[in-house]
Structures are given as C-alpha cells and as structure tokens.
N, C-alpha and C positions, 0 to 999 in steps of 0.2 A: 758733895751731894750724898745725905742716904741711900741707904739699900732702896728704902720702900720709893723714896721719890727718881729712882733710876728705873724703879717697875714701871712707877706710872708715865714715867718719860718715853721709857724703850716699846710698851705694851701700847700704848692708844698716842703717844707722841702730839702730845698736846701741848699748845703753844704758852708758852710764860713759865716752862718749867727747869729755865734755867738759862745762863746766857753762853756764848759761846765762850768763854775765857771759864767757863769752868763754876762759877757762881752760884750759891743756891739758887740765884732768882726773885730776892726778896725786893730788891729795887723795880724789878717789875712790875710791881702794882699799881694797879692805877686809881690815879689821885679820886679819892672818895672812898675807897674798896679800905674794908678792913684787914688791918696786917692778919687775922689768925685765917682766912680765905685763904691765903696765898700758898700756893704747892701741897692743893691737895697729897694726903698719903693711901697709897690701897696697900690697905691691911693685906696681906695674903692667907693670912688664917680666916680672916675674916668673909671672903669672898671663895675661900676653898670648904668653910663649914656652911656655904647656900646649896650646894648639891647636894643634890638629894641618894638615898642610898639607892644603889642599882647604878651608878654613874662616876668617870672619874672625873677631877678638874682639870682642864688646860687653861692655861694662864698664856699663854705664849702672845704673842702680836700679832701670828699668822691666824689663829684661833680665832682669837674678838674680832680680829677686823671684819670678821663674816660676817660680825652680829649689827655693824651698820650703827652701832654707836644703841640698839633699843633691847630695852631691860623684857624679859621673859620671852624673845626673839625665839623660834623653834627654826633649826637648819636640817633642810631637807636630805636623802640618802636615795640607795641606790632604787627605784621604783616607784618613786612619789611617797615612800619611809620618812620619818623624825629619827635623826640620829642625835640629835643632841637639843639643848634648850642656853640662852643665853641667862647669865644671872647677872646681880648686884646692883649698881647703880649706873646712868651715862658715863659716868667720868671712871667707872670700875667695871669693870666685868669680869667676867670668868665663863669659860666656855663647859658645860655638864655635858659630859659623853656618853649618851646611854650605852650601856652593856648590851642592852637587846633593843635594838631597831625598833620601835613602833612603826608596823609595818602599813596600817589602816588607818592611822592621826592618832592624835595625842586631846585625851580627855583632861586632864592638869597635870601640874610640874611642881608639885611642892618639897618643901624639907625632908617632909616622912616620905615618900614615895613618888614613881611615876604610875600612872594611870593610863595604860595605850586603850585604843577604840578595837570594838572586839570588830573582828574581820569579817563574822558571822553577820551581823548586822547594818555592817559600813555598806556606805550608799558608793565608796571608791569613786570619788568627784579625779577625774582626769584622766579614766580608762577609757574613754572616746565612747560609753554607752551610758543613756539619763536612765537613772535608774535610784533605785531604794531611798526613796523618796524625795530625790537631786528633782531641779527645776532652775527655769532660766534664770534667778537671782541667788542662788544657793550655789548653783557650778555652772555659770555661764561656760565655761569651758567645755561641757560635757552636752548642755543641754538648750543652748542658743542654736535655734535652727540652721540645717545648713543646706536642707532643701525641700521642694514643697511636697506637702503632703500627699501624700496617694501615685507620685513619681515611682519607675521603675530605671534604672539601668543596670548592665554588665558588669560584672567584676570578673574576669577569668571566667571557668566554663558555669562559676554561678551569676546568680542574679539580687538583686539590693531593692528592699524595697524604701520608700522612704516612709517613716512610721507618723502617729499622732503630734510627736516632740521635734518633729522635724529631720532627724537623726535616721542614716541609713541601718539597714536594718539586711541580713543576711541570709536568703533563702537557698538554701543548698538544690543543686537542679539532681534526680535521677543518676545514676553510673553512666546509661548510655543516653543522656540529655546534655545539651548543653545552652548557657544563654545567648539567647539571638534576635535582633532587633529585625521583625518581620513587617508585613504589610495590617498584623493587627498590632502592633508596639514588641514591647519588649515582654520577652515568655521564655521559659527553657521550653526546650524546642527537642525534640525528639534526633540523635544525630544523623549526619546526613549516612548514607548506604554507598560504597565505593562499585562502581560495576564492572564487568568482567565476571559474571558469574559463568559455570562452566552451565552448556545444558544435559541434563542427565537424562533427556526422553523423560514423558509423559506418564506411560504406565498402561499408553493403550494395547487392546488384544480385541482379535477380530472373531471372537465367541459370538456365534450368532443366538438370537434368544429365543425359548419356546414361542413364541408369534412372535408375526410381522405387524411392526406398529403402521405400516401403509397400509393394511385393511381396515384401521378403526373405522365404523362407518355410523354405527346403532347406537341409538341411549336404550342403556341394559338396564339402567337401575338410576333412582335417586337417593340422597343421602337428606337425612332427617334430619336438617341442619334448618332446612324449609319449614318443615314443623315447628321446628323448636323456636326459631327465629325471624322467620320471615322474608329472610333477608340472603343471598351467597355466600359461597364462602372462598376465601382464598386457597386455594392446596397447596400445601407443602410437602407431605409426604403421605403415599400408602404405608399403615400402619398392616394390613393384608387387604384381601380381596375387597373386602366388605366395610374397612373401615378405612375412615383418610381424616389424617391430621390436616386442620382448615386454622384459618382465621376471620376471624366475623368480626368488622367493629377492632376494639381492645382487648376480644378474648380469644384465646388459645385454648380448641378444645378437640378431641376426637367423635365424627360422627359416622354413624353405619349407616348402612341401606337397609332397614328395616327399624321398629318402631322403638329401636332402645334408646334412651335417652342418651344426650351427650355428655361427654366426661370431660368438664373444664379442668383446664389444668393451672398450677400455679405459676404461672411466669406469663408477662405481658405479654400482647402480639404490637406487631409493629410491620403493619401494610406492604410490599416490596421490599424489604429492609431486615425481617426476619429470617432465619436459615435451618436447615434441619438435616442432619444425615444419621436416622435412626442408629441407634436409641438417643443420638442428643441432638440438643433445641438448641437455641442461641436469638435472643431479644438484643438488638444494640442497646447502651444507654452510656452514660456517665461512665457505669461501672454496668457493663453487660450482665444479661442474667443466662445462666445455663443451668438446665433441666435433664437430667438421664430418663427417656421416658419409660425404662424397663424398670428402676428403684423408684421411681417419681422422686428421688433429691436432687433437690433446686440448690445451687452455689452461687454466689456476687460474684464477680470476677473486680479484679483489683482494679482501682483509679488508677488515667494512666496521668493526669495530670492533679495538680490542685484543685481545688474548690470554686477559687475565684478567677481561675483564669478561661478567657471564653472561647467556649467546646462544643462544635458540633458533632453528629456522628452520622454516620451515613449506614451500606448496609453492611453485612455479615456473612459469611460462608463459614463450611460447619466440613471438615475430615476426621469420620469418625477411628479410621482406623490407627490414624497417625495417632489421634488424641490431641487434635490441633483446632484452634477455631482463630478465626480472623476477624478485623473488625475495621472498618475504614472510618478515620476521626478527622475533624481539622483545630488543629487547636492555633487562639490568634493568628488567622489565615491561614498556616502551612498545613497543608494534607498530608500525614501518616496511615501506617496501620500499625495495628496491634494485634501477635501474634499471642494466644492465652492457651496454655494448657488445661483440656476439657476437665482434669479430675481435680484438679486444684484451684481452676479462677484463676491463677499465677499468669503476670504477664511473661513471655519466654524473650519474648524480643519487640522490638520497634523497627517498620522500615521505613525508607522516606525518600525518594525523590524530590530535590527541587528543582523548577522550572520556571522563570520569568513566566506571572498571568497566574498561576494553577496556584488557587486560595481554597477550593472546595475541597470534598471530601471525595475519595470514589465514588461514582454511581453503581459502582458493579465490581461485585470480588469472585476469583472462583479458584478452587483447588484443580490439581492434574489429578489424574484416576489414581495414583502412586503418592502422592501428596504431596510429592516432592517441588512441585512448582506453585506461583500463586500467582493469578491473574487479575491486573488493577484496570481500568477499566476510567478516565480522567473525562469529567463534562466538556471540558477542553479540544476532546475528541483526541486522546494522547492513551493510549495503552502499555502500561510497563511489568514486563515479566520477569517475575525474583523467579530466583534457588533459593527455597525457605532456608534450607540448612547453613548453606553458606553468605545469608544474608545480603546477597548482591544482587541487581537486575541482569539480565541476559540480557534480554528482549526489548527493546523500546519501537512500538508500533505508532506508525502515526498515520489515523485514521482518515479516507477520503470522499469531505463531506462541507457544506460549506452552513458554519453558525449561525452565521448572517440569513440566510434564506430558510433556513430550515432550526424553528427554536429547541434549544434542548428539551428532552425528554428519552424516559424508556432504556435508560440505555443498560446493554445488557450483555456478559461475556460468559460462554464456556467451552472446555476442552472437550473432543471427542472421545469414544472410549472403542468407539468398533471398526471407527472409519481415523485416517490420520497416519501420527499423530495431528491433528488440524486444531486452530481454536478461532469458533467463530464469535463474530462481534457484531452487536447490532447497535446503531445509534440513531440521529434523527431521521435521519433520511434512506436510510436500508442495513445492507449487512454486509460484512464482508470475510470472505475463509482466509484463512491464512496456515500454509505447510510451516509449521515451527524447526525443522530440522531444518530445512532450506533459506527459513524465515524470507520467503516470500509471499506474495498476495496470490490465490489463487483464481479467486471472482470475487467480483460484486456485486451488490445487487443495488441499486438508487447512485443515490451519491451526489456531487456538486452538480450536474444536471437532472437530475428530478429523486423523486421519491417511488421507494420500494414500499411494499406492504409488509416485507421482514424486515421493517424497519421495529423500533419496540423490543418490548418483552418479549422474550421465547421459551422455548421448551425444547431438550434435547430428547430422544428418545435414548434407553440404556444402551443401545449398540451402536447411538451413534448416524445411523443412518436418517430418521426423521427429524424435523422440525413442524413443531408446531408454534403458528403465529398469526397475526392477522389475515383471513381470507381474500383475496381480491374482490369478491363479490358481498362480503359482508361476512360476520361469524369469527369461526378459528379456521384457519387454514393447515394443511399438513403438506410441507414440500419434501423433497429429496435435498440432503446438502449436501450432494458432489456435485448436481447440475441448479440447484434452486426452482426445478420445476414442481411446478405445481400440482400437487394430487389432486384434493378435493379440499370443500372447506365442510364443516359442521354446523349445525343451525343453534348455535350455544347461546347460553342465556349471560347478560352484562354483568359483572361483579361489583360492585358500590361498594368503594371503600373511600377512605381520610387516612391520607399520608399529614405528618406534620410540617411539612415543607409544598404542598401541592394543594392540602385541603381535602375537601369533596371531592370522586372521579368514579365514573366509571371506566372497567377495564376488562382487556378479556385474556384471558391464563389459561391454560394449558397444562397439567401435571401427567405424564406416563408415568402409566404399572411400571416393577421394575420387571417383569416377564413380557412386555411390550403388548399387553393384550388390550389393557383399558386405557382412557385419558379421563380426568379431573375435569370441567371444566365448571367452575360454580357447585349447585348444587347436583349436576348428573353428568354419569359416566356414563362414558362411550366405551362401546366395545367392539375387536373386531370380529370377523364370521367363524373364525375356527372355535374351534369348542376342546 
C-alpha cells in the first residue's frame, strides 16, 4: 500500500481502502465502478497548500474527525471562538489552525487570508443577551423568549425584569435594598431594620417659656392671606410675630397681619403632609422638595425608588438642627421611610418595619427635641420608635382603639419638650401619653369604647404643656397633657383644604408661637392676656 493511500486509510478510514491480508484493494470494486475511482489518494501537499496564511495544517485523524466528514466546517474554541476551519474535499480533509482565535465569528476562510468578525460590532449570538441586531431566527438561542413580558422576579438581592424579547433583564436594586416579592409584586424593597435600638432620651428640658400657652383666649390680629385669597390657610410655622408660613390650596407662601402682600414661595404645599422647622420646608413627593427659607434655595431630594415602580408617599417631618428630614413612602405595598440630608437632597438612610397587614405609608412622622429619635406613627394603629443613628426601632407601641368602629383618619404623633420625656398620639378615636423611658401608657383619652375630642390633629405647645385640638363644644380646644382636662376652646374659623388621598375637607389646626403667646388657627391669631 502507498504512503498517500495509508493517509487516507489511517486519517478518515474509509471503507474499500484495502483488504485485510495487506492488498491495495483493487479487487474491491464494485462491478460497474471504474478501475481509475478505486483508492482514492490525498495528496498532502495538496490539502496542506488549502490553508490559508495565519493557520497551520493538522492532517491527523483526531483532527478531521471533528470536521464530520464537511468541507469548510469552522470548529468552535474556548467562548463561542473559531479556532480552526475544515478544508479540501469529503473524502480529504485537513484541519487549518488558526493562529489567533476568531474570538466573534469568522467572516471567510479563504487561501489569501482569514477574515474574523470585529467584536466591536458583533451581535455575540450565545451570550444569553438579544442584542446587536440578533432576533429569534438569527440566534434563537439568545433571543427565543423565555418569559413573558413585563414579568418581574428575584435573582439574589437584585431583581430581573423580563424585557420586549422576552429575555431577563437585570436591574440592580440600591446597597441598602433588596429584591422582595411583597403584597404589590416584586420591587427592591428598602431593607428590613434589625431592633434593639438603645434609647438615648429625647432631648426634653423643662424651660418654661415667656407665656403661658393656657391663657391664649383673644384674636389679636388677622393674617392677609384672607385678602389675598379668600380662603385659610394652613400654619406651619411662625416666620415671627407678625408673619406665619401657611398653606392655601397648592401654594406655600408667607402672610403678615397687616396689608403687605404674600410672598409665594418656590416649593409645592401638600395639605397635612408638608413639614417645616425654620429655615427648612420639606413638600413630600417622588423626589421630596426642600426649600432653606433664609437663602430661598430650593433642592430635589434624591428618588428613593425607580420611575416605574408604584410609590406612594405620605407625610414628612423636618430637624433642623440635625440637618435631617424624614419622609414616610410605601413602595409596592411595603411602608418605609426615608431619611435625606437637608443640604444635599442625599438619601442617608432607609428604615423599614415589616408587619403582617401594614401596606400604607405612615400617617404621622415626628422627630425627639435632640433628633435623635423618629416617631412612625402606622393607619394600622401600630407606632414604631427608631434611634435615627443607629437605625433600629426601640419602641414598638401598639395603640388602643378599635378600626372597625372608629374609621381612620387624623392620625397624629409628637414628642414633649417641657413635660416628659412623653410622646403623645392621637388616632381615630382619642389619644393616648405614653412615658418612653418606662415605655408605658400613661392615659387615654377615647378609645375601643368611645370617642375623645383629642382624637385628630393636634398641636403641641413649645413647652410641652398644652394641646390644642378639637373643642368639646365646637372650635379648637386647648387641654393640659399631664391630666387631658380641658381649658377652653376658641371660636376658630374652618380651614378648607384637598389632600390627595381624602379630597376636599374641612379642618381645624392649631399652630403656637414658639414663645407660647399666640396660636395660628386659619387666618387669625390668638393671643394670650400678658403683654
């Protein structure tokens, strides 16, 4: 037997190329077949000059066999690469080795050259993403749907969405987020808060203040807000004696007791929901707005979630001196808050309570006098007190009141600052003190058998010792909160406002001086007899 017909015996071992006794194999023909067919020869020069420069030839039998017997056959490499190309004919082959990997496919394979697919522009059919112009008959493998569209689930602490092509798609959640399948689907999720916080006291001091807010009795003065508009205003904060930051409607503006026009300012209002602790404002929204009202610059404060994922927000509380503002959200059911630093917009933190039931947002947030604490305040009727710094709840208060009898509304928390430490809480149905170092209940007022009048909105006085809230008799009432008796009420005028969650309402508010002389209440203040 030849050299060249032991190649092509040993290399592709193909049948009739010799008998076992040692034979060319010429008797093997079969009758019809022309003798000059019989045992084929591969040239080796001839199948070694089809590669092309950049490539060596393997002639071997371990080689070709890859190539499945088809002539310009390309054999795949380490990462979905072209390492080589078959050449010659079925019955000849030779294996071309490229030098350099065609790392992104191979554009042709000829004598003169190879020609790889520049990487820059490769569409990379089998990296598990449809992309650079791949579609589901081009690279079924990349771009044959694998779930339906607009689906979400978990991957680890991120989240996957499923995209247009079918194909998951990878949305990274926040540092301190992670993905979690809630009572609105699946959302990264603000993480949970571990409890055990220490308590550090409040920050209260028992400074008493140039007047006693239990004499307010007279309206001293009205504020030009009646003029200008017709309409009440909400107080938020005495800017001084004479002027008080209100809300009317959608707008945030400062009006006086006398005939100077008001001074709108740039940041939304937003009815029970907005917060103020001079010089900064704070609007909930998406991205909260905050206002210095000494420089008048207005800042966005950062998204705490996506665009698309669905976001309510509730209200806001505002420490100025920390440089802290709070913001209570629910994103896809789960209630957070959101801790922003005043001079940046910068979220600082996320806290989060979960609880079997609790989808809403706070109704009611408040700082300690010291900043150090932050009180949440749950529709739920569920109260939970963080240590801002150390990010954990202390407190978990559970309020007693019954949902069923008495519908939500009003609901409303703050700490003392003259009396205490205390924080008291008002919900549907009345109020109730609570000594936080002892973290016991001290009284209440209404409750699962009937209804308080400090049930609602309120108003603390700066030291602590008054409340003002609904009157028994009609008006704004002003109690004592160590016993909840009753001073007097005031003969105050209704506040018409539209919350976005309530609508239309009238309501009646309350704001004290921070020297306890005067109260807010619409558009006229009350003062009391000392002078």
């Amino acid at each position: 037997m030849s050299r060249f017909t032991r190649l092509l015996c040993g290399a592709l071992a193909l049948a009739g190329c010799g008998g076992a006794d040692g034979s060319d194999g010429s008797d093997a023909t079969a009758p019809g077949t022309s003798g000059t067919n019989t045992g084929i020869s591969c040239a080796e020069s001839d199948l070694i000059a089809q590669c092309p420069i950049g490539s060596s030839p393997d002639l071997s039998a371990e080689a070709t066999s890859a190539c499945n017997g088809q002539v310009d056959f390309l054999l795949s490499g380490d990462g979905g690469s072209v390492k080589a190309a078959c050449k010659g004919k079925s019955e000849c082959l030779v294996v071309c080795q490229f030098a350099s990997p065609c790392l992104c496919g191979v554009v042709s394979v000829t004598r003169d050259a190879i020609v790889c697919v520049d990487c820059a522009t490769a569409s990379a059919c089998g990296n598990a993403r449809c992309e650079g112009g791949e579609d589901p008959n081009t690279c079924p493998v990349d771009c044959a749907a694998v779930c339906p569209q607009g689906t979400r689930r978990c991957n680890g602490r991120d989240r996957e969405d499923c995209n247009a092509q079918g194909s998951w798609e990878t949305v990274a959640c926040r540092p301190d987020q992670a993905c979690e399948v809630g009572p609105g689907g699946v959302a990264c999720q603000a993480s949970l808060n571990p409890s055990g916080g220490t308590f550090p006291g409040t920050g209260w001091s028992d400074e008493r203040l140039p007047y006693d807010p239990a004499d307010i009795y007279f309206a001293e003065a009205e504020l030009s807000v009646m003029q200008q508009t017709g309409a009440g205003c909400l107080p938020l904060a005495f800017v001084d004696a004479d002027h008080v930051l209100c809300e009317t409607g959608a707008v945030m503006a400062v009006y006086s007791t006398d005939d100077t026009p008001p001074e709108t300012l740039p940041i939304n209002a937003l009815p029970l929901a907005s917060a103020a602790d001079l010089p900064f404002i704070v609007t909930p929204a998406r991205q909260p707005e905050i206002l210095d009202l000494e420089t008048r610059q207005k800042r966005t404060g950062e998204a705490v979630v996506d665009d698309v994922t669905d976001l309510k927000w509730g209200p806001a509380a505002v420490h100025a001196q920390s440089g802290r503002a709070a913001v209570a959200f629910s994103a896809a059911g789960e209630p957070f808050i959101a801790l922003y630093a005043l001079e940046t917009g910068r979220i600082e933190a996320m806290l989060r309570y979960a609880q079997s039931g609790l989808t809403t947002a706070a109704a009611g947030l408040a700082f300690s006098p010291d900043g150090q604490l932050l009180a949440e305040i749950r529709d739920e009727g569920l109260c939970v007190v963080w240590n801002v710094s150390e990010r954990k709840h202390t407190r978990l208060i559970n309020l007693e009141w019954d949902p069923q009898a008495f519908p939500i509304h009003g609901q409303h928390v703050a700490f003392t600052r003259g009396e205490g430490p205390y924080l008291l809480i008002s919900h549907a149905s009345g109020a109730e003190l609570w000594d936080l170092e002892k973290n016991e209940r001290l009284r209440a007022a209404g409750g699962p058998n009937g209804r308080s009048n400090l049930s609602g909105r309120f108003s603390l006085s700066g030291d602590g010792r008054v409340i003002a809230a609904l009157g028994p008799e009609g008006g704004l009432g002003l109690y004592y909160l160590n016993t909840f008796e009753h001073i007097r009420s005031l003969n105050a005028p209704l506040i018409n406002i539209s919350t976005p969650t309530s609508g239309p309402q009238t309501t009646l508010y309350g704001l004290f001086s921070p020297d306890g002389r005067r109260l807010a209440i619409g558009h006229v203040l009350f003062a009391s007899y000392s002078e």
